[in-house]
Biopython code that builds the backbone (N, CA, C, O; Angstrom):
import numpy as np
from Bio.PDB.StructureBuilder import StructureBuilder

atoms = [
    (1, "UNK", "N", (16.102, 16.612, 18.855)),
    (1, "UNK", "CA", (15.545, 15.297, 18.631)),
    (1, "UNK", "C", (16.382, 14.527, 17.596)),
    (1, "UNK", "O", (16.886, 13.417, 17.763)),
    (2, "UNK", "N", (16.436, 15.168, 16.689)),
    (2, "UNK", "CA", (17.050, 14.726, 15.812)),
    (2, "UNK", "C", (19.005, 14.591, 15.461)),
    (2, "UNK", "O", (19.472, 13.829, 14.615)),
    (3, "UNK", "N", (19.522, 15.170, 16.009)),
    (3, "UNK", "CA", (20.885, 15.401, 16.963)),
    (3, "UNK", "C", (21.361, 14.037, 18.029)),
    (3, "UNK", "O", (22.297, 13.243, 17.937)),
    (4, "UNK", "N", (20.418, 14.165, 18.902)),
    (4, "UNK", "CA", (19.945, 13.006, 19.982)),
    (4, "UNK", "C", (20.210, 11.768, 19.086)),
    (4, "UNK", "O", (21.127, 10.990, 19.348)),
    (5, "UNK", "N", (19.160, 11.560, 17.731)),
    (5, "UNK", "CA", (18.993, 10.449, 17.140)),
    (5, "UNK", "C", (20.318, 10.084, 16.282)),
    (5, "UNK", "O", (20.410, 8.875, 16.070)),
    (6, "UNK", "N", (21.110, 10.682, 15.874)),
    (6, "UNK", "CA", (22.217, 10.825, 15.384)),
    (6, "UNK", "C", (23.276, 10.625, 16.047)),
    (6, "UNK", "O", (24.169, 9.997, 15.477)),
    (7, "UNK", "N", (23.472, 11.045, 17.291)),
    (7, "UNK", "CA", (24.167, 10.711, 18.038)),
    (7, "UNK", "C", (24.456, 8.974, 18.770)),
    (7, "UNK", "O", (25.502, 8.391, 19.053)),
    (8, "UNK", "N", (23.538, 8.716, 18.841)),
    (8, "UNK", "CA", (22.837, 6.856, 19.090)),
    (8, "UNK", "C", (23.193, 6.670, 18.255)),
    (8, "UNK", "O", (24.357, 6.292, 18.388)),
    (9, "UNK", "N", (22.723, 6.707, 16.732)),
    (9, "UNK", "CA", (22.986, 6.035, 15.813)),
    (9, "UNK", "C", (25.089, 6.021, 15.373)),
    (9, "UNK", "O", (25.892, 5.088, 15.356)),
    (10, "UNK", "N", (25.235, 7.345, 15.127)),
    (10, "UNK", "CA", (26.834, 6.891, 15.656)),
    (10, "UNK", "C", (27.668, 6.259, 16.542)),
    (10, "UNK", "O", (28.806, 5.836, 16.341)),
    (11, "UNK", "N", (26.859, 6.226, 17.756)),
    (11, "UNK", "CA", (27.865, 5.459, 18.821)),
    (11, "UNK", "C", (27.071, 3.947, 18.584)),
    (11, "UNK", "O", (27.931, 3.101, 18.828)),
    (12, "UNK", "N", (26.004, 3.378, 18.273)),
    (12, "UNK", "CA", (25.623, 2.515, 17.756)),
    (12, "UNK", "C", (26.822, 2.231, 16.783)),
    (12, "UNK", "O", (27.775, 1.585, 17.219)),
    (13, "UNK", "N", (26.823, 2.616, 15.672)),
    (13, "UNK", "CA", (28.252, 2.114, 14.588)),
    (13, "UNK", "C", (29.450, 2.009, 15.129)),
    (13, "UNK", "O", (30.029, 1.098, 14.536)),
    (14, "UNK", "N", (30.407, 2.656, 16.286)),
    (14, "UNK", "CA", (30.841, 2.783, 16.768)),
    (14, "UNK", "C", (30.981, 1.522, 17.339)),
    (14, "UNK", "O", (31.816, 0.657, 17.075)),
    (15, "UNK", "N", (29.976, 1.507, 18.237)),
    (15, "UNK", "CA", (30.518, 0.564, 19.289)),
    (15, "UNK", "C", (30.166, -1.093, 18.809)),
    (15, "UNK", "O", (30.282, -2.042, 19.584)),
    (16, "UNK", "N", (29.775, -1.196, 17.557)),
    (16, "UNK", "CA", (29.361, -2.489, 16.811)),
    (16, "UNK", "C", (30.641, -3.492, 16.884)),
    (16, "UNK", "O", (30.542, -4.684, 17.172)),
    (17, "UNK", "N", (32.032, -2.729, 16.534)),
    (17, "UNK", "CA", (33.344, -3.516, 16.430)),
    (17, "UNK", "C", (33.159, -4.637, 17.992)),
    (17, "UNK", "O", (32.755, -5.799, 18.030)),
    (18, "UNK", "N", (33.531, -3.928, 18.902)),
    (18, "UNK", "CA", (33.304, -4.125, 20.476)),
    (18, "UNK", "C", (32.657, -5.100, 20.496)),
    (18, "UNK", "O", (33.116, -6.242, 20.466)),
    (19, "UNK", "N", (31.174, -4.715, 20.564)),
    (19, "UNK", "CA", (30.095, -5.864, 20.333)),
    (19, "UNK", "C", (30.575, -7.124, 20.111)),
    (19, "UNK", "O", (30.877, -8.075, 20.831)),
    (20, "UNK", "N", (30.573, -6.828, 18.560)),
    (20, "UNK", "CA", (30.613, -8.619, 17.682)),
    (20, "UNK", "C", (31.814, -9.501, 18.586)),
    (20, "UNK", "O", (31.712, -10.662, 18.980)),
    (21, "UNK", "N", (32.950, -8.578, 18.772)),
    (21, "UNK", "CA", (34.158, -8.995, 19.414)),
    (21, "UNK", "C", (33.698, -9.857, 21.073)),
    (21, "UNK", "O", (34.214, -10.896, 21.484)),
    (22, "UNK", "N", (32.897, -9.262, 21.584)),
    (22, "UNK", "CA", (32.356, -9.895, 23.054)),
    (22, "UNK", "C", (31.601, -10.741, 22.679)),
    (22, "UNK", "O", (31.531, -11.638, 23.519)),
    (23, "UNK", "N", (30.970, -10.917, 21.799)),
    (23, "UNK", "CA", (29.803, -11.983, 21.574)),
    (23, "UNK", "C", (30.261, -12.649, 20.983)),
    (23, "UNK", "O", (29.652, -13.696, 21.205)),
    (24, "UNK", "N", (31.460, -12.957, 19.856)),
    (24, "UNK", "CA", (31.816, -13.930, 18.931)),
    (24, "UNK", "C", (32.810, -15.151, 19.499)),
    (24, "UNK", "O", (33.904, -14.832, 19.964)),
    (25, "UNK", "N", (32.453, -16.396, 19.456)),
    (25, "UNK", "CA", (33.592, -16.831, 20.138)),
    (25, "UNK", "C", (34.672, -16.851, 19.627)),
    (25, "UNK", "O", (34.779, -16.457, 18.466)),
    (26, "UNK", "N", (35.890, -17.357, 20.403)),
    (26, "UNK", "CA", (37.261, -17.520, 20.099)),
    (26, "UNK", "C", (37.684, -17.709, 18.682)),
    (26, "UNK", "O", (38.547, -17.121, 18.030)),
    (27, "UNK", "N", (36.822, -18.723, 18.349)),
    (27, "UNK", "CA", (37.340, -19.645, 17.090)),
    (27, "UNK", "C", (36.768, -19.232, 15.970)),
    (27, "UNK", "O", (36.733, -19.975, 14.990)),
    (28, "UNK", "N", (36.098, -17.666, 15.946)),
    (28, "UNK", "CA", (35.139, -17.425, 14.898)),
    (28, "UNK", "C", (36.176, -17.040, 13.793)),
    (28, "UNK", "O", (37.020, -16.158, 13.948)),
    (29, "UNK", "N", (36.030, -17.776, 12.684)),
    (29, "UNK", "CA", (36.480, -17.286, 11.474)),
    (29, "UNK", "C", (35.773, -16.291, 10.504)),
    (29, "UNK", "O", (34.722, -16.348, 9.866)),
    (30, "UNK", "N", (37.188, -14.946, 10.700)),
    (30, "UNK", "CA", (36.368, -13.433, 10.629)),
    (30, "UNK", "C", (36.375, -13.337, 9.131)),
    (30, "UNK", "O", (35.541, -12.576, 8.640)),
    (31, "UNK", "N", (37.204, -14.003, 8.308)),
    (31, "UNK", "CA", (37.303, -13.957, 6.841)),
    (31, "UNK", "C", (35.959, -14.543, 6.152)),
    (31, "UNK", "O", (35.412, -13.989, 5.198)),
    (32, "UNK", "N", (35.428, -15.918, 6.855)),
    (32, "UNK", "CA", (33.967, -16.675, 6.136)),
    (32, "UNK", "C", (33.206, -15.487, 6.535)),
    (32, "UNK", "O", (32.580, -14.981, 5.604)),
    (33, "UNK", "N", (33.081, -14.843, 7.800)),
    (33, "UNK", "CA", (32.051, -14.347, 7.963)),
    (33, "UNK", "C", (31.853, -12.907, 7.054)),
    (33, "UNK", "O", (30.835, -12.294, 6.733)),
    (34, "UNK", "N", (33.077, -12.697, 6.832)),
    (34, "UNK", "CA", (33.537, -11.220, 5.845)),
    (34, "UNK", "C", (32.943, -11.680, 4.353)),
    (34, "UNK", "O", (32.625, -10.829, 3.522)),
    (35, "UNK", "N", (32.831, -13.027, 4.112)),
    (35, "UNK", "CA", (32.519, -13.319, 2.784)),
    (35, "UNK", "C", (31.390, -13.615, 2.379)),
    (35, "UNK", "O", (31.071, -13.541, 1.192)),
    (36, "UNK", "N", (30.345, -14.131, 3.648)),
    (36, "UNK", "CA", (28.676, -14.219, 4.204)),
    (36, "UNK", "C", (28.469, -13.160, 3.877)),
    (36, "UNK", "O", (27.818, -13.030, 2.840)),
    (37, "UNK", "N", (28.984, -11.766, 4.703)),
    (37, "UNK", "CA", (27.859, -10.527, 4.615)),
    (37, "UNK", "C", (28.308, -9.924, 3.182)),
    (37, "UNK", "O", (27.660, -8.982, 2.726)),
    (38, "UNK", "N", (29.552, -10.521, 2.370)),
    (38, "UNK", "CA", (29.722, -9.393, 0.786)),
    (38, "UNK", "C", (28.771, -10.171, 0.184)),
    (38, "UNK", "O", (28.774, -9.733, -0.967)),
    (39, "UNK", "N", (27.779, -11.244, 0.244)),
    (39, "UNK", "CA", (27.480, -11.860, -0.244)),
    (39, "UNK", "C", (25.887, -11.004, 0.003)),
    (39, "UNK", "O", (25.283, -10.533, -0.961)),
    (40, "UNK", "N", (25.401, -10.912, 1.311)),
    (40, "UNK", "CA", (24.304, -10.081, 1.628)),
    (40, "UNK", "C", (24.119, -8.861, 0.883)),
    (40, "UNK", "O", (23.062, -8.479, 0.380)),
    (41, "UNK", "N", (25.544, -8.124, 0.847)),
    (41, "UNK", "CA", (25.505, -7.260, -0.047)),
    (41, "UNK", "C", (25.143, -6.964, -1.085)),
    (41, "UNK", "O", (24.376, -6.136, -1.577)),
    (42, "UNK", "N", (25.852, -7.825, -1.436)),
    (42, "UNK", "CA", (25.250, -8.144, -3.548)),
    (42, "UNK", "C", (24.081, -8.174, -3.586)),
    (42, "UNK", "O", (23.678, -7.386, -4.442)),
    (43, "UNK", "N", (23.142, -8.790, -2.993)),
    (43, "UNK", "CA", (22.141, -8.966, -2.772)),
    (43, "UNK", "C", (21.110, -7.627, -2.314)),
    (43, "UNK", "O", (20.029, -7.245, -2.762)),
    (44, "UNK", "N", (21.753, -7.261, -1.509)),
    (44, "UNK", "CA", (21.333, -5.789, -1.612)),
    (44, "UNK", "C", (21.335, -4.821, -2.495)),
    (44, "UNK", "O", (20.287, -4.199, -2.667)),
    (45, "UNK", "N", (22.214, -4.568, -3.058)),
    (45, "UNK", "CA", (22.501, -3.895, -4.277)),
    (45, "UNK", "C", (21.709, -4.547, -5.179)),
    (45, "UNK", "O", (21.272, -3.677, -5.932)),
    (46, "UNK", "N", (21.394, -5.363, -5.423)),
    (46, "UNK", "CA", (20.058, -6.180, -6.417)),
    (46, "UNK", "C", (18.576, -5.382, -6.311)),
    (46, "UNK", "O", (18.027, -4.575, -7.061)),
    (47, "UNK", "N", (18.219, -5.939, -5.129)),
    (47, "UNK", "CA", (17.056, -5.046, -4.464)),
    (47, "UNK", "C", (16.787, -4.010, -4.459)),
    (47, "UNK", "O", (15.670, -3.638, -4.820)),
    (48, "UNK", "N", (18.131, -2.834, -3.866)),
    (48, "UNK", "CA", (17.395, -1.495, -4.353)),
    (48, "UNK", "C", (17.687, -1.296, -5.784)),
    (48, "UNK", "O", (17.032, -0.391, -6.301)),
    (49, "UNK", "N", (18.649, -2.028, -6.675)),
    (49, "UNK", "CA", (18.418, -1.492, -8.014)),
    (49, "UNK", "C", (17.367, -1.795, -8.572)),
    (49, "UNK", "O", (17.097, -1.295, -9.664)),
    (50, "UNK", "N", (16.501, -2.710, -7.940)),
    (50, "UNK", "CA", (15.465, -3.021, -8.286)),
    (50, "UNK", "C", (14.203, -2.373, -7.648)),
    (50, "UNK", "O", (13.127, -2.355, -8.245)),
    (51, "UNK", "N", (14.369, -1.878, -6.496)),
    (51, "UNK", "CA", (13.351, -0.895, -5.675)),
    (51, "UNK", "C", (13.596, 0.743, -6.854)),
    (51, "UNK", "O", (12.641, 1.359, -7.328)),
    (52, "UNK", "N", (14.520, 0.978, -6.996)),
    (52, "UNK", "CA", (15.107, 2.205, -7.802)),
    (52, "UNK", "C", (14.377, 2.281, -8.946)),
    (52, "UNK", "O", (13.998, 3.369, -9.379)),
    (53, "UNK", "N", (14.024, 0.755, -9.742)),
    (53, "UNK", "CA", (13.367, 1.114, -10.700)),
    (53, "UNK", "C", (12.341, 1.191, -10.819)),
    (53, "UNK", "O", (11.830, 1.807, -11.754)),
    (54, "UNK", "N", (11.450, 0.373, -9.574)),
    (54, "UNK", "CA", (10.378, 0.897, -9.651)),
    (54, "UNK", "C", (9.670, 2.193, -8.954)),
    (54, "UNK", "O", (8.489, 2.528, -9.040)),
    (55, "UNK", "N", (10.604, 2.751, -8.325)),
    (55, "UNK", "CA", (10.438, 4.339, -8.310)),
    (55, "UNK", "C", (10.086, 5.093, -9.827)),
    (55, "UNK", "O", (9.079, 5.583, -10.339)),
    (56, "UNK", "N", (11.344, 4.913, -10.180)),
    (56, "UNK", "CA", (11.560, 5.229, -11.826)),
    (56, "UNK", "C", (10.040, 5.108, -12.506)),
    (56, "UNK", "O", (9.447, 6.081, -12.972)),
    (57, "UNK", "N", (9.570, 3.900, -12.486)),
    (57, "UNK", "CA", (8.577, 3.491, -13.291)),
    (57, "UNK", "C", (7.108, 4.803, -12.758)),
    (57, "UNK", "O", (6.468, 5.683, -13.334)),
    (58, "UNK", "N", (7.157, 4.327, -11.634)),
    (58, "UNK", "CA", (5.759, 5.102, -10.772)),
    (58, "UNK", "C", (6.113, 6.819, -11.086)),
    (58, "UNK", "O", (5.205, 7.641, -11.203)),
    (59, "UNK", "N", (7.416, 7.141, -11.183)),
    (59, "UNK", "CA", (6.816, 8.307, -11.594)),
    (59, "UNK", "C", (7.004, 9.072, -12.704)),
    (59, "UNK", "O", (6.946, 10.296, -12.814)),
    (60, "UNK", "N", (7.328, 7.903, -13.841)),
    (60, "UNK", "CA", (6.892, 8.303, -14.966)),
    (60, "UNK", "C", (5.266, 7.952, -15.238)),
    (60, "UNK", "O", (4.557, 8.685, -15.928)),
    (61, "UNK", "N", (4.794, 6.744, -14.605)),
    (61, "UNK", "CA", (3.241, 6.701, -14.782)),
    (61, "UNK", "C", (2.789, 8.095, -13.759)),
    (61, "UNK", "O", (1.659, 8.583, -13.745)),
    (62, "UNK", "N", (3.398, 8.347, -13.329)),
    (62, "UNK", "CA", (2.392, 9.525, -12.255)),
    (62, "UNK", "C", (2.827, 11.244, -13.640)),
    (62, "UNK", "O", (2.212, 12.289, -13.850)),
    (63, "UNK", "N", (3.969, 10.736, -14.145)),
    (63, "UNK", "CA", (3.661, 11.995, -15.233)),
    (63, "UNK", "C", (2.680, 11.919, -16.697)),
    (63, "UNK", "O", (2.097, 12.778, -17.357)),
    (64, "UNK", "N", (2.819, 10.561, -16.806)),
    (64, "UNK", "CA", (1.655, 10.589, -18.031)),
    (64, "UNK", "C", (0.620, 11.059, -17.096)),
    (64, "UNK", "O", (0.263, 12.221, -17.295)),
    (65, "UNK", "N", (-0.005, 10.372, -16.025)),
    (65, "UNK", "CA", (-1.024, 11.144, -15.249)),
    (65, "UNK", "C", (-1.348, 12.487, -15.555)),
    (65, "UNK", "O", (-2.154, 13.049, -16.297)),
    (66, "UNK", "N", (-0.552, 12.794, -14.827)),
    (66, "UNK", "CA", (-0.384, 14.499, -14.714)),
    (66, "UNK", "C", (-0.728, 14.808, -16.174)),
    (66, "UNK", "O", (-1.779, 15.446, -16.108)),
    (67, "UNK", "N", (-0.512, 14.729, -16.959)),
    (67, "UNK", "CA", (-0.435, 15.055, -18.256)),
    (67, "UNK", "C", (-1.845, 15.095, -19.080)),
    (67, "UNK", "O", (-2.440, 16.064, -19.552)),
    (68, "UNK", "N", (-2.183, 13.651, -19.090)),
    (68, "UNK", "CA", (-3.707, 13.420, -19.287)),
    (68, "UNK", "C", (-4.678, 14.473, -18.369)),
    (68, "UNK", "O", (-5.374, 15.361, -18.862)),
    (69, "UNK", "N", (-4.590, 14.239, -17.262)),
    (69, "UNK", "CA", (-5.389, 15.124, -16.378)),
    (69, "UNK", "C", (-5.097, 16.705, -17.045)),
    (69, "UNK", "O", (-6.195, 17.246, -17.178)),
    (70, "UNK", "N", (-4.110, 17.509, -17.452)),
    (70, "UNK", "CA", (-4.733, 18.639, -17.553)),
    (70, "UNK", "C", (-4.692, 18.614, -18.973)),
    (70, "UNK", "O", (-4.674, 19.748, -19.453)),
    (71, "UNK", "N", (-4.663, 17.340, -20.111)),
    (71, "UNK", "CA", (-5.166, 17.832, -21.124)),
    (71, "UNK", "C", (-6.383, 17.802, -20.934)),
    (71, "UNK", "O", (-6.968, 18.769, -21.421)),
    (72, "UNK", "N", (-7.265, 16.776, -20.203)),
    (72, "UNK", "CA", (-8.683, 16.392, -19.639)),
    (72, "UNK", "C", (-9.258, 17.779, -19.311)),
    (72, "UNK", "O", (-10.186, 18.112, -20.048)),
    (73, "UNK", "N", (-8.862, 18.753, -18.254)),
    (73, "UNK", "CA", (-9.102, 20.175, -18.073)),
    (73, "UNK", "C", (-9.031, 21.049, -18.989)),
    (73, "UNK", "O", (-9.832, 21.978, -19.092)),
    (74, "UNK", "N", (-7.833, 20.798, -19.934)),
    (74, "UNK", "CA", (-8.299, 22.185, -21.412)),
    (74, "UNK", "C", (-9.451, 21.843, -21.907)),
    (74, "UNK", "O", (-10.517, 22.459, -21.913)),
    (75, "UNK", "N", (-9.164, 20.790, -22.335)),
    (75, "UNK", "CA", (-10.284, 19.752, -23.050)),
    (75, "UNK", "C", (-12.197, 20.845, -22.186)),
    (75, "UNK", "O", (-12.891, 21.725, -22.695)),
    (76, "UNK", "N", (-12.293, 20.175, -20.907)),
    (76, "UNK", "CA", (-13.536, 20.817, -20.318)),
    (76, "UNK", "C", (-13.199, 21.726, -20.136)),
    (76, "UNK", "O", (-14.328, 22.121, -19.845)),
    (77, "UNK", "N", (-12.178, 23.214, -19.915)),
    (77, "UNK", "CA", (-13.118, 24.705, -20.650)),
    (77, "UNK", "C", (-12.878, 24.865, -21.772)),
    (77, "UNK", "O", (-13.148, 26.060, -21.890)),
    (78, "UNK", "N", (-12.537, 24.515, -22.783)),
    (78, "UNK", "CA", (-12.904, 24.607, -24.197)),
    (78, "UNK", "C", (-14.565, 24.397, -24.531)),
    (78, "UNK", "O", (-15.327, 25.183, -25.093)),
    (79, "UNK", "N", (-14.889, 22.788, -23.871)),
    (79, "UNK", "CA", (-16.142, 22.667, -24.017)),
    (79, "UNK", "C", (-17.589, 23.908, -23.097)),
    (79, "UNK", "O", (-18.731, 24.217, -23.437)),
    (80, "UNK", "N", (-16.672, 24.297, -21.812)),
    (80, "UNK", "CA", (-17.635, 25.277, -21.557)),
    (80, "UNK", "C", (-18.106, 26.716, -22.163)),
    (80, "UNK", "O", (-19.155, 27.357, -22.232)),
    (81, "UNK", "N", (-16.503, 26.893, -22.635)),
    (81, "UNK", "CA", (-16.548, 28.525, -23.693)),
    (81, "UNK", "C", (-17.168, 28.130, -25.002)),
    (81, "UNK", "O", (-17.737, 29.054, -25.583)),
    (82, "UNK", "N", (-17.181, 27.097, -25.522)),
    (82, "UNK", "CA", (-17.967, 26.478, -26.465)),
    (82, "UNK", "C", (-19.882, 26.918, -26.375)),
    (82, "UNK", "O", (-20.690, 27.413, -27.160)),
    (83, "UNK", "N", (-19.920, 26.450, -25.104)),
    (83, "UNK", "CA", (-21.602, 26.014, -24.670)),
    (83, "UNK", "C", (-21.996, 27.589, -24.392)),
    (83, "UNK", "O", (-23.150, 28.010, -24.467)),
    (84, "UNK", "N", (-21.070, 28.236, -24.123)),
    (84, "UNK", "CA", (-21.072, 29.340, -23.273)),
    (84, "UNK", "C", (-21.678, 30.480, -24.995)),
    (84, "UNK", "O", (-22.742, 31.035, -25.273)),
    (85, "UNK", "N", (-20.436, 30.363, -25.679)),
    (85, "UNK", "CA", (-21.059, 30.441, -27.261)),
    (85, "UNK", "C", (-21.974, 30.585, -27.886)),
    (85, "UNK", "O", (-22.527, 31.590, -28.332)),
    (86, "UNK", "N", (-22.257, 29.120, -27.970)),
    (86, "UNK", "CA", (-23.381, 28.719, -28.584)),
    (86, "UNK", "C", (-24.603, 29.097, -27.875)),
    (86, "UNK", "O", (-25.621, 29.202, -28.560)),
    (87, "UNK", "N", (-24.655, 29.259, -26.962)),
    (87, "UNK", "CA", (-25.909, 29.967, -26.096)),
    (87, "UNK", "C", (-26.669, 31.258, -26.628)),
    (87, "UNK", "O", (-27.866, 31.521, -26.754)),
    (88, "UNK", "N", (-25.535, 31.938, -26.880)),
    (88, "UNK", "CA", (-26.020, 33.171, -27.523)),
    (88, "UNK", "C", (-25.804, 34.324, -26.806)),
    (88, "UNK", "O", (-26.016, 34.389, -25.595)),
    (89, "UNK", "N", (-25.280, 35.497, -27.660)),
    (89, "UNK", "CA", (-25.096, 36.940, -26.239)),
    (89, "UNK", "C", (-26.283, 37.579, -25.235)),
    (89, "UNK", "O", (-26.086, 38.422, -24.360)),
    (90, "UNK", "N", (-27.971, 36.763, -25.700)),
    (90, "UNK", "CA", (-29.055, 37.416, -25.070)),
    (90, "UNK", "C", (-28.881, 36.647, -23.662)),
    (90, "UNK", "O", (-29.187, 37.293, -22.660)),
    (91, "UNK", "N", (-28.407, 35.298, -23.494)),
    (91, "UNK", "CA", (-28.197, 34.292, -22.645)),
    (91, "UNK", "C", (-27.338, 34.803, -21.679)),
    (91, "UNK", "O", (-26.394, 35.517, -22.018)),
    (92, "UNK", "N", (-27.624, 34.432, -20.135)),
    (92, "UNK", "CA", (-26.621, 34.454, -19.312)),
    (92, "UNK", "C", (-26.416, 32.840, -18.271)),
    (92, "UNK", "O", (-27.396, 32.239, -17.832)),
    (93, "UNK", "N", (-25.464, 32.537, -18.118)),
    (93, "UNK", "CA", (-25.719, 31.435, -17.389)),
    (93, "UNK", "C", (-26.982, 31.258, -16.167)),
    (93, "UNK", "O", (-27.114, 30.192, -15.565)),
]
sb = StructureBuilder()
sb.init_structure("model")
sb.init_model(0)
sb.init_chain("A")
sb.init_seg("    ")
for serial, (resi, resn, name, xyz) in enumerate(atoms, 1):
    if name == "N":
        sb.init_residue(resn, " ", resi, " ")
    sb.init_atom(name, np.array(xyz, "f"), 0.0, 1.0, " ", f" {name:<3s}", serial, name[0])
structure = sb.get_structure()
């Protein structure tokens, strides 16, 4: 499946030169258009450095998470061995 999909997708890149070449007319100037898509580029490179950071961000908030949460859990069995304690040794839950 995944072989298959790889394979398309290379002859897809592949055969893109071809393409643009049959579809573009005569008079297309390949240098403006070379200077359109570095321009898309940049622009891209903006975006995911900016998608990148908010990866970055989410999973440092997902580690304070993590963090709080099992101090939150020592925290409640401390309080149960506590109660558990104070109950007394005649006591059983």
């Amino acid at each position: 499946m995944y072989g298959l999909l790889g394979l398309g997708l290379l002859g897809l890149i592949v055969s893109t030169p071809f393409v643009l070449a049959a579809l573009a007319p005569a008079s297309a100037d390949w240098g403006k258009l070379s200077d359109i898509s570095q321009t898309y580029g940049a622009v891209s490179v903006v975006l995911s450095a900016a998608a990148l950071a908010g990866v970055a961000l989410s999973l440092l908030y997902q580690v304070r998470q993590t963090r709080t949460s099992n101090e939150q859990a020592i925290r409640d069995s401390h309080l149960q061995l506590a109660t558990l304690a104070l109950r007394g040794p005649n006591r059983s839950c």
